[in-house]
VMD Tcl script that draws the C-alpha trace (Angstrom):
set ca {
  {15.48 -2.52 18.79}
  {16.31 -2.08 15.44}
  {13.99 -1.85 12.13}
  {13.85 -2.15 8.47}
  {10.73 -0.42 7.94}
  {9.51 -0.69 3.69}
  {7.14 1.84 3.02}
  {4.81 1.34 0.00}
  {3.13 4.50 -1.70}
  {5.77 6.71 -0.24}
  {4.82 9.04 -2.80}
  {0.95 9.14 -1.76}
  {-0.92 11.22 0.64}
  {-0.28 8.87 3.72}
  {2.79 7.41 2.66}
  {4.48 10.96 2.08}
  {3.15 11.40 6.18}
  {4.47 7.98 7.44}
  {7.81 8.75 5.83}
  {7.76 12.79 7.83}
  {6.68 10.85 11.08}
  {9.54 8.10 11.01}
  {11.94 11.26 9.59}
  {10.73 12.90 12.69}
  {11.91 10.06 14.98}
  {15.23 9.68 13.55}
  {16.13 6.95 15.37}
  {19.69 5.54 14.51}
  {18.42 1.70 14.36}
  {15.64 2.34 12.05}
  {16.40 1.64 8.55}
  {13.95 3.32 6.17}
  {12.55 2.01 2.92}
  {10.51 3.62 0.70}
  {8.74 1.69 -2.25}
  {7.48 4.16 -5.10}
  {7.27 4.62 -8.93}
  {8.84 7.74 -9.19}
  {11.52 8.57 -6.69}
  {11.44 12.26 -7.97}
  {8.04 12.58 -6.20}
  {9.28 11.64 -2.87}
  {9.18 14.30 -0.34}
  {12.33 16.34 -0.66}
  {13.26 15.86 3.47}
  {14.01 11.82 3.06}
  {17.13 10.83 2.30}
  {16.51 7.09 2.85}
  {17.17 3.89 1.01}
  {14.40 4.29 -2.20}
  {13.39 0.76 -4.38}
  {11.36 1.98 -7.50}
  {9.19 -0.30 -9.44}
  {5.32 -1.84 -9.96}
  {3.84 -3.71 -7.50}
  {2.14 -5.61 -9.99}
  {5.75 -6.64 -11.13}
  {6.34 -9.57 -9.43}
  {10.34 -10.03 -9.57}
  {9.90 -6.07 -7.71}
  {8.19 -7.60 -4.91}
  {10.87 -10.20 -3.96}
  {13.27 -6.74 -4.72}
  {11.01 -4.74 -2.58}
  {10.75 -7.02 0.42}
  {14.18 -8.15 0.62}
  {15.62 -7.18 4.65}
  {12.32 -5.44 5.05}
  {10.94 -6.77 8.55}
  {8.00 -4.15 8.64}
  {5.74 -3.27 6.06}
  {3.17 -0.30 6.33}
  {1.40 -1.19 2.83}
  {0.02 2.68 1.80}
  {-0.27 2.13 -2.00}
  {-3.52 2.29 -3.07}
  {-5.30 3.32 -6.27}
  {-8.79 4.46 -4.81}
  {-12.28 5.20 -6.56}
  {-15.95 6.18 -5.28}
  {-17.54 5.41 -8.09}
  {-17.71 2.52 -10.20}
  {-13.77 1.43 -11.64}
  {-14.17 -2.19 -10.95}
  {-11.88 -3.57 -12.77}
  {-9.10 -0.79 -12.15}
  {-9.61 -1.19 -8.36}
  {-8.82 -5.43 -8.91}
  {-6.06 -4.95 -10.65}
  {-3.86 -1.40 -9.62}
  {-5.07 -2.22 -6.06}
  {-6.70 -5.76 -5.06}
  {-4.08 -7.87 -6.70}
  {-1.02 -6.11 -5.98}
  {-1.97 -6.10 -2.35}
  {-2.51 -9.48 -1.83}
  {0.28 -10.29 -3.58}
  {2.35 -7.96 -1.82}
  {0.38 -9.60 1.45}
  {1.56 -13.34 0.57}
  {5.10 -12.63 -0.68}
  {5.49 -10.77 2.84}
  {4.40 -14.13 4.29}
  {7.18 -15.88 2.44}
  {9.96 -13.38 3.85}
  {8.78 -13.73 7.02}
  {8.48 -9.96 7.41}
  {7.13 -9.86 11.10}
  {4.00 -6.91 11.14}
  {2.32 -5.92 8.23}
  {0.43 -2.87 8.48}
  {-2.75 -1.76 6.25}
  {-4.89 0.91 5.51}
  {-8.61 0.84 5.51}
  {-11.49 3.11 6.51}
  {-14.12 3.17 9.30}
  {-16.80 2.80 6.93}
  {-15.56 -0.44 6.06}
  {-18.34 -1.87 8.60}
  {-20.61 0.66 8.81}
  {-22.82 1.79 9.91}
  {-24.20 -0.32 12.51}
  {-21.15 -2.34 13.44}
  {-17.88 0.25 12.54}
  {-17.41 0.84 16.31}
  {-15.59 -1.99 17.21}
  {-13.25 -2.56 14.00}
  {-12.40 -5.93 14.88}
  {-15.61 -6.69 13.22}
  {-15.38 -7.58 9.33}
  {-16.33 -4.99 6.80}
  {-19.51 -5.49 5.32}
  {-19.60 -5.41 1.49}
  {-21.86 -2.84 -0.80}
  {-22.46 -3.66 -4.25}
  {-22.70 -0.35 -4.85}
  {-18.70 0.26 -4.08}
  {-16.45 -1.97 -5.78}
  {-13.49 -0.39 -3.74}
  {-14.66 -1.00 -0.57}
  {-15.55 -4.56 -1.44}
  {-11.55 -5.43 -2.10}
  {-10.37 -3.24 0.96}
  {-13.07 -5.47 2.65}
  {-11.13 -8.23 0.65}
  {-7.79 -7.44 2.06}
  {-8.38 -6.97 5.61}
  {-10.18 -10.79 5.16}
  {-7.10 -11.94 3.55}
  {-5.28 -10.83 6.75}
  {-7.67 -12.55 9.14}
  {-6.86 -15.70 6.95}
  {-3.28 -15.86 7.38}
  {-3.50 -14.87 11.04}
  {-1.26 -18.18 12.40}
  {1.35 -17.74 9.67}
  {3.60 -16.68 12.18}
  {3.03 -12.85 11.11}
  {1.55 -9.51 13.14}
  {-0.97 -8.12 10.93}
  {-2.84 -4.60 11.74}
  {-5.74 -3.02 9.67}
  {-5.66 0.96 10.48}
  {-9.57 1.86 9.74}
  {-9.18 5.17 9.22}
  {-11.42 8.44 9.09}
  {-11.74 10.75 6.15}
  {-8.52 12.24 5.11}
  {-7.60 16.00 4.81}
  {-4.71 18.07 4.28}
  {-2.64 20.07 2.21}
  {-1.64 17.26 -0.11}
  {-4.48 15.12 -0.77}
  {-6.18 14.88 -3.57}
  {-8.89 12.39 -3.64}
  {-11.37 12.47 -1.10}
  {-14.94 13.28 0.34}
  {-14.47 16.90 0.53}
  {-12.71 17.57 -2.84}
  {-15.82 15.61 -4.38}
  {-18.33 17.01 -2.20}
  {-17.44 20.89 -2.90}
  {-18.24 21.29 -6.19}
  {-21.29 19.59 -5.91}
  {-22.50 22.16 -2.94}
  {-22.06 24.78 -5.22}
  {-25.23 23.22 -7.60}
  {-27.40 23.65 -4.68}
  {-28.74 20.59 -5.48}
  {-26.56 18.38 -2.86}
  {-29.15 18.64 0.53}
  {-28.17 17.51 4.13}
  {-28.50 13.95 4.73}
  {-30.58 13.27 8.25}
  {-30.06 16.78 8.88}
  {-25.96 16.35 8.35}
  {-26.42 14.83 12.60}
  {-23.69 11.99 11.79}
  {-20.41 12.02 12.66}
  {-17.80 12.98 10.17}
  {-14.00 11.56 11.41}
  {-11.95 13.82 9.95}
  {-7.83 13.21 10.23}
  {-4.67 15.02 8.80}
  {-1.96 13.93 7.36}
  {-0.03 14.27 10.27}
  {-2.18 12.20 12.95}
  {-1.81 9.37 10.43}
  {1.71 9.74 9.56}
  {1.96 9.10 13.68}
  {-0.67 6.12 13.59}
  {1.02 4.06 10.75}
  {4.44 4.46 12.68}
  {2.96 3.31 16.32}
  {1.19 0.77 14.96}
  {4.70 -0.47 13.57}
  {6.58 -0.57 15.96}
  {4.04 -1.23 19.33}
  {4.92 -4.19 21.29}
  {2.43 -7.32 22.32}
  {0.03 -6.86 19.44}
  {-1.85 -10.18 18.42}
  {-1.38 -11.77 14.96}
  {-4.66 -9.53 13.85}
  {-5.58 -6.18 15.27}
  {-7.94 -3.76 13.81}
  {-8.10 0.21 15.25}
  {-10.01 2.94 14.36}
  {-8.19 6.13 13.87}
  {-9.43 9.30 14.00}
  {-8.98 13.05 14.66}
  {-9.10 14.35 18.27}
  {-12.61 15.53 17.92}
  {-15.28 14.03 15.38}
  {-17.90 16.78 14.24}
  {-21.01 16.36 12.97}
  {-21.48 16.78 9.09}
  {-23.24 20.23 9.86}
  {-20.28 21.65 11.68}
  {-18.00 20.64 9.13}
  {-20.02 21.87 6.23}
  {-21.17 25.22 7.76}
  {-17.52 25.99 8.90}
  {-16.79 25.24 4.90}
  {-19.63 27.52 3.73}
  {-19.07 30.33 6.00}
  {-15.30 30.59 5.61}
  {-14.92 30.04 2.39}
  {-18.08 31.13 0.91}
  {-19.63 27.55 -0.50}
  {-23.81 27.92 -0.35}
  {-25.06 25.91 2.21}
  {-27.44 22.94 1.78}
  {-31.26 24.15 1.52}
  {-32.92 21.10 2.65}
  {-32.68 18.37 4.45}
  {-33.71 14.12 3.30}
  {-33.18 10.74 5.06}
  {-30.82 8.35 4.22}
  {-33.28 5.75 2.69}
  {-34.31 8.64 0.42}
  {-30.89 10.10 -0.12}
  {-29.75 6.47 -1.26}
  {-32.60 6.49 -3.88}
  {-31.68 9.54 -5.26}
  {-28.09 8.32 -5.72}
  {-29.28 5.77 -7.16}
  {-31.33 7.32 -9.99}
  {-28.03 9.58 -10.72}
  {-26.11 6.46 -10.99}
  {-28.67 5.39 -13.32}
  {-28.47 8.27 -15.17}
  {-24.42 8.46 -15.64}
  {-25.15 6.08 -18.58}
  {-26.58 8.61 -20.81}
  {-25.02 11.93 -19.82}
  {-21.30 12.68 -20.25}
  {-20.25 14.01 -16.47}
  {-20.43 11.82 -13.57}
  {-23.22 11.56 -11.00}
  {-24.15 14.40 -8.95}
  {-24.15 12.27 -5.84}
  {-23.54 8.24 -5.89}
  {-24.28 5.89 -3.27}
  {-20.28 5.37 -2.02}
  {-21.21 9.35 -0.98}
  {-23.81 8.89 1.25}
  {-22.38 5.67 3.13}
  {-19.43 7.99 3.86}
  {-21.81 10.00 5.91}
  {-23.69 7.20 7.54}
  {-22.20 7.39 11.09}
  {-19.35 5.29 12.29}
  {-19.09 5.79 16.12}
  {-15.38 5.72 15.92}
  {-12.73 6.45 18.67}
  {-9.74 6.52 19.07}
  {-9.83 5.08 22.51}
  {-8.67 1.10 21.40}
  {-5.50 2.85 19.59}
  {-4.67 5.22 22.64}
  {-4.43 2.26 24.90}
  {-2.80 -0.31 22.76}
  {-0.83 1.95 20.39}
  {-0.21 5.55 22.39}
  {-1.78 6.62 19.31}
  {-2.81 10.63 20.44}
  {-3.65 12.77 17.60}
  {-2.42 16.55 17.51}
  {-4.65 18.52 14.58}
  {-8.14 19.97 14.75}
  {-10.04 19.26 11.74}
  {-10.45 22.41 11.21}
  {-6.53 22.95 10.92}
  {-7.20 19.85 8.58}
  {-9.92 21.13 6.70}
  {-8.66 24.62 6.12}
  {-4.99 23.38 4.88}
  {-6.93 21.47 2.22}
  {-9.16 24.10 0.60}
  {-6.49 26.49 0.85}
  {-4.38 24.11 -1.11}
  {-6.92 23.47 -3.48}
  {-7.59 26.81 -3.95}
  {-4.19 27.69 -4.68}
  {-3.51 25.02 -7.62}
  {-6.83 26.40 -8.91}
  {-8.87 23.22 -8.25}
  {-11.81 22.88 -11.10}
  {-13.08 19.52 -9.68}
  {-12.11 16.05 -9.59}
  {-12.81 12.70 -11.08}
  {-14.39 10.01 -8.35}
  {-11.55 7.69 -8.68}
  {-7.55 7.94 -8.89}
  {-5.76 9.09 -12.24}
  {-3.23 6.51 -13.35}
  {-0.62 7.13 -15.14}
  {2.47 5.14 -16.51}
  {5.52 6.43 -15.37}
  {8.00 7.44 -17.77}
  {11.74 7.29 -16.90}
  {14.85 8.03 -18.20}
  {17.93 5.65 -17.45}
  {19.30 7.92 -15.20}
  {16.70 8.08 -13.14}
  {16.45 4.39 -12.40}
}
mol new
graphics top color blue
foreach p $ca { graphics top sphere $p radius 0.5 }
foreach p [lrange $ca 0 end-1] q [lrange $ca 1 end] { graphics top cylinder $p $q radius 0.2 }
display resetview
């Protein structure tokens, strides 16, 4: 059968994957989108159909959406810390716009991208359940916001699928736990949270690339379904931080605290971020990223094939070596935004 398949964030971390997966396929009915700023950031291997523009522009969404008859919806401008008011309007809005204009084309599936933690930690396991919103994390609260939005329009004649998935590594990303948490193990001030026994769901690139595309194009889904999606092994904290530390030379943690206690000492840094000029040493988004999630990937094997291919470790190591050759200092806790600055000719 064939597709129109409109990838948003094509340029991103997961777009840049989805867009290698459904290259990968090749299939000669499937007619590729993909929705960006800058088309000179695209990955150099698609040779697709490209519509630039804002998707707070909202003549570019009726541009955007036009034939499109799936949408995997990977834009996102992300933050752990603070950034309310960016988050609403580079992420919230555009998405929901971007959510109710697909409604009014009548694109058939809409796929999203969210995170296990949305619910956690007592009730991510099953992520049909709603997220559960933390003052703390303004970002969470409007991916929280968004998956609602979906379970509100559920009879509008539309398939709509939240991807909750794990923490993301690989050789292109960015943002994410382990940039932030690196430079902060080298203080020796960052301990191990209930003895670093929870879960951490590491997945590549790759494995979600392969995710976002079945859960496009699977047959018989309801009009909402929700799937955690993982790696093909979930290691505890400890593993993953002492395979960090002992191959690539980052001190370990010296001691060990709870979570109530490791929550109250984000808390006091958080405090504290008002009268020094750096960011926190650890903030409370941190620590609910290692509260444990129970994920699986069992609900997306059976209803989406979904079978993921890369170790975290693969994962793990592709990142720091990346990082390590651009010469990474550090990073901000939230996305840098920039305008993008064209000439005609590249329009």
């Amino acid at each position: 059968m064939a597709h129109s398949i409109l990838v948003t964030g094509a340029t991103g971390f997961v777009g840049s994957h989805v867009l290698e997966e459904l290259i990968q396929i090749g299939h000669k009915d499937l007619h590729i989108i993909a929705a960006c700023r800058d088309r000179r950031k695209l990955i150099s291997s698609f040779k697709g159909e490209v519509r630039e523009g804002d998707l707070r522009d909202a003549d570019y969404l009726d541009r955007v959406l036009a034939g499109a008859d799936i949408v995997i919806h990977c834009a996102a401008w992300t933050s752990l810390w603070g950034k309310s008011r960016e988050s609403e309007e580079l992420f919230l809005k555009p998405s929901l716009n971007l959510l109710d204009k697909a409604l009014e084309w009548k694109v058939k599936r809409f796929i999203f991208i969210s995170t296990t933690s949305a619910a956690s930690p007592k009730y991510s396991a099953d992520a049909s359940n709603p997220g559960v919103p933390r003052g703390y994390w303004p970002h969470l609260n409007n991916v929280i916001r968004i998956e609602n939005a979906m379970r509100e329009n559920l009879h509008r004649g539309m398939s709509m699928v939240s991807l909750r998935l794990g923490l993301f590594a690989g050789e292109r990303y960015a943002l994410g736990l382990l940039p932030i948490l690196l430079p902060r193990l080298q203080t020796r001030l960052v301990p191990w949270v209930a003895g670093g026994r929870t879960g951490m769901p590491i997945i590549s690139g790759k494995d979600i690339g392969q995710a976002a595309v079945r859960a496009a194009v699977a047959p018989g889904l309801a009009s909402y379904e929700a799937f955690n999606i993982v790696g093909p092994e979930v290691p505890s904290t400890r593993e993953v931080i002492e395979y960090i530390c002992d191959t690539f030379d980052y001190p370990k943690p010296l001691f060990s605290v709870p979570f109530p206690v490791a929550y109250g000492f984000a808390w006091l840094m958080e405090k504290l971020d008002k009268v020094v000029a750096w960011e926190p040493l650890v903030t409370r988004s941190i620590i609910h990223l290692l509260e444990e999630t129970h994920a699986n990937n069992d609900q997306a094997h059976e209803r989406l094939g979904y079978t993921p291919e890369i170790h975290w470790k693969q994962a793990v190591h592709s990142q720091i070596e990346a990082m390590r050759r651009n010469q990474f200092k550090g990073m901000k806790m939230h996305r840098p935004y920039r305008p993008v600055s064209m000439d005609k000719g590249d329009r």
